[in-house]
Structure formats: C-alpha cells, structure tokens
N, C-alpha and C positions, 0 to 999 in steps of 0.2 A: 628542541624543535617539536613542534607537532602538526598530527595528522587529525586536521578536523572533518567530521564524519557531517553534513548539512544537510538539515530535511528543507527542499525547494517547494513545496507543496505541492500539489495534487495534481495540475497540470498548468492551469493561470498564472503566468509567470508574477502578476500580480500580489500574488499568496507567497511570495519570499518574505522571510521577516526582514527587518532593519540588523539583526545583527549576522543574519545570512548574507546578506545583501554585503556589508564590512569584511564578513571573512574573507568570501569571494575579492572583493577589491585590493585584497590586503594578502592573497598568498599569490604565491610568483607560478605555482602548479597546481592544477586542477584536474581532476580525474571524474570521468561519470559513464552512466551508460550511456549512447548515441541518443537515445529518445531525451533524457534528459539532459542532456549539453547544448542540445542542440538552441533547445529554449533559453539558454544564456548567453548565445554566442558572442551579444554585444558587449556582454562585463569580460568577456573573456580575450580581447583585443590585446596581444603583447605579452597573453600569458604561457606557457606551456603548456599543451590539452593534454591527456591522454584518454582514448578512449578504451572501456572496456567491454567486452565477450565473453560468453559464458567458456569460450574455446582456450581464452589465454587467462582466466581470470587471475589465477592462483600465479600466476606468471608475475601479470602488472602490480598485482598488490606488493608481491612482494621488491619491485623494482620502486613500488611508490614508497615502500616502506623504508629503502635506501636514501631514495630522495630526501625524505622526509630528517633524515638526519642531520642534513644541511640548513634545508628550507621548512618552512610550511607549507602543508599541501590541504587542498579541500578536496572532500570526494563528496560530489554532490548524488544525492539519491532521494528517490521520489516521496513526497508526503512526510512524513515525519519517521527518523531512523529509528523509535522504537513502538512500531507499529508495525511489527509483521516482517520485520529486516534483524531479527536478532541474529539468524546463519548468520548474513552477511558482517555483521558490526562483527563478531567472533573472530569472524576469520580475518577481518583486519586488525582487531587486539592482539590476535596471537602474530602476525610479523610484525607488528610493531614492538610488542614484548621482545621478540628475538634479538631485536636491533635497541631495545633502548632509549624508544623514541615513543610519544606518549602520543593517546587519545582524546580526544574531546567529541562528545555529540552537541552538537546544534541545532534546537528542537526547532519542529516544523508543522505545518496547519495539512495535516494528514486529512485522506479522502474522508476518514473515520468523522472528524470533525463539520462536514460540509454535510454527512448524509442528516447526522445528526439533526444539524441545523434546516435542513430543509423538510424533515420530519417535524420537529418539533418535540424532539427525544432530548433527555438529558445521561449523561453515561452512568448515570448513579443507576439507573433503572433498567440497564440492558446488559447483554452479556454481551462480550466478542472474541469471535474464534478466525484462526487462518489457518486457509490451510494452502496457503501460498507456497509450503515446505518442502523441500528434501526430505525425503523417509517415509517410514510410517506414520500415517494419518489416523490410526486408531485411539491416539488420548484425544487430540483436537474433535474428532466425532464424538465421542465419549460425550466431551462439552456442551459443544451444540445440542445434545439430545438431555443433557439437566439443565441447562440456560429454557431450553421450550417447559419441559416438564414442571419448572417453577413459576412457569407463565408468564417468563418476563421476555422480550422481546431479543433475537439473537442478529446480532451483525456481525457479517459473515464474508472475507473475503475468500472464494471459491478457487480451487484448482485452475492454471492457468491455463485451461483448456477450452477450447471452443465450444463444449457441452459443458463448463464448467459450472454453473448457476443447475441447470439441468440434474447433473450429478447430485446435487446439495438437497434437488425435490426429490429424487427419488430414492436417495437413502433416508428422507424422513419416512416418504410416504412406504418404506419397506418396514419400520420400525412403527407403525401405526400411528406418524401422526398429523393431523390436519390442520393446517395453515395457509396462510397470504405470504402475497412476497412482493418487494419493491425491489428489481434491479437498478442498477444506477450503472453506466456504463460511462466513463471520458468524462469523467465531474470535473467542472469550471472548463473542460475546451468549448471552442466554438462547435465540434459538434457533438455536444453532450445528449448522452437519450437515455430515456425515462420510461419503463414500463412493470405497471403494475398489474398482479395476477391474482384472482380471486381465490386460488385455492392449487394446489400441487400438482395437479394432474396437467392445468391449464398452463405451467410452466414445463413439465415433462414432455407434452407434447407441442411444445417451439420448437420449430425447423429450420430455426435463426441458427448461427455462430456467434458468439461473446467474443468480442475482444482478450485482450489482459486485462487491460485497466476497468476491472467490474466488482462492485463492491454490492452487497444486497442485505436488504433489510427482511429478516422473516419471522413473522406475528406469528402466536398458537391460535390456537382457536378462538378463547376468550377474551383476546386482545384483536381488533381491527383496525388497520392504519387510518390517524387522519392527517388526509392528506394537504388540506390546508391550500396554498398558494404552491404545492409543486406540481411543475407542470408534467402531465405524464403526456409523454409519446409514443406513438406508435415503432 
C-alpha cells in the first residue's frame, strides 16, 4: 500500500493535474490541511477525511501511516510537495518507513510556477529560497543575499508571518542592498492581490498584514520587473 503525498496547486482548484485528480478518486483516505480539503470537498464524497493541525500532527500522520498499510491514502498539500514542503514530506517518510508502507509524491503546479508565469521569468534565471521553515533561517538568508548579489532575480517565499514580505525588505535593506519587489498574495483565488514596490523602504514601511499564502518576487538593482499583463493592485 501507499501513501501518496498530492500537490493540489496554489489555490484554483482548477490547477489539480489529471493524475491528482485519479489519486484522489482512487484512494478510500484522504488526509490535508482544513484550507486545503476543503477546496475538494466534492471528490471527497464517501471517502474518509482526516483533517490535520499543527496540535495533533505528528499524531495523525502517524495513525495515517497505519491506515496506509491496508489502504491507500492521499495527503493532499498545497502547490507542489517539493517546493517548500520537504519538513513535512520527511516526516511522513519517516512513519511510513516505520510501518513498511511506501511514499509516492504527485507533482503539482506550485504558487512558484504562476508567479513565474505572470512575470514572464523562466526558472533557469532565478534563484528561490523559503523560508517557510522550522529552525534556523541563517543558510536560506545566506541564499537570498548570493541569488541578489549575482544579479539574478530571487523568489522568495517569506515567513509565515503578517510582517512577513516586510521582514525579507529589511534584512536586505540591513545587508546594503537595493531592490524591487512584487508580492503576490492568494494566487489563482478569486481574491488574489497584487502589489508592486519601487524599492525597500516602500515595502518596510506597509502597514498592511500578509496573509500566509504570499510568495514575492525581488529584483536587485540592475534587474527591473516587467510587468507585462500583471495586473497590480492596490
């Protein structure tokens, strides 16, 4: 039996692929977090949910990881599972190892891919760091500050925190360096927003709160976004 691991994409329930779309049909348990299940409720008719919390995680994984000896189970999670989700993929290898019962990832059209596309960036030419992590953030920073330094443009998903884009300007702007930035906040929901900042400071001092789901794109100096057909919001 196995535990397959589904990137659902970015928020569009749209953005499932054809072979996400099959697992899900095809396993009798399904596991995710509340934000992401919920956008599938309608495939999930007849199936056994479980939902997870950061309070009982280590709990359900490993009662999924029992499951999973019998049945197949999908654990659906946001964007694509190896973009920024390797904690979490780990920690479900490792009960699955315990018990015997094997992994599969099912790749998925990650926020990574949309900002891409809506910039008009290709991955070859950009770095990308997260620091969506548990721990110390000091190699992910590290990154960020030689991805700029090489001039090549850094995407960046930011601390899950309400200053979190914020945080990202003002350790550049402590480490001397000057840039643009495009946040992206709830890409592909209906209420997705868009806003671009001409230089550091003008993002440091937003008196906004970020959501989670924020991903941002940040130019050095000798790189300027173009911005093309994205539409920026206020």
């Amino acid at each position: 039996m196995v535990i397959y691991v589904v990137g659902v994409g970015p928020g569009d329930p749209e953005y499932l692929t054809l072979r996400g779309y099959r697992v899900i049909r095809e396993c009798g348990v399904v596991a995710g977090w509340r934000s992401v299940v919920e956008r599938f409720m309608p495939l999930l008719v007849g199936k056994r949910v479980v939902v997870l919390s950061y309070g009982d995680e280590e709990e359900k994984l490993a009662e999924l990881a029992e499951v999973g000896r019998s049945v197949d189970v999908a654990v659906l999670v946001h964007g694509d599972p190896s973009v920024s989700d390797w904690q979490f993929i780990e920690k479900i290898r490792r009960v699955a190892r315990d018990r015997g019962v094997g992994v599969e990832v099912v790749p998925g059209v990650s926020s990574l891919n949309v900002l891409l596309a809506r910039l008009g960036l290709d991955m070859a030419f950009v770095g990308f760091v997260t620091l969506h992590v548990r721990g110390d953030l000091s190699r992910m920073l590290s990154d960020l500050l030689a991805i700029l330094r090489m001039g090549r443009v850094a995407v960046v998903i930011p601390e899950p925190r309400g200053d979190g884009p914020q945080r990202v300007a003002r350790f550049l702007r402590e480490n001397g360096l000057e840039c643009s930035v495009v946040v992206f906040e709830r890409l592909t929901y209906g209420d997705e927003r868009v806003r671009y900042y001409e230089d550091l400071d003008s993002l440091i001092s937003e008196d906004r709160e970020f959501g989670d789901l924020v991903i941002m794109a940040v130019f050095p100096r000798q790189s300027r976004p173009e911005l093309g057909a994205v539409l920026v919001r206020q």
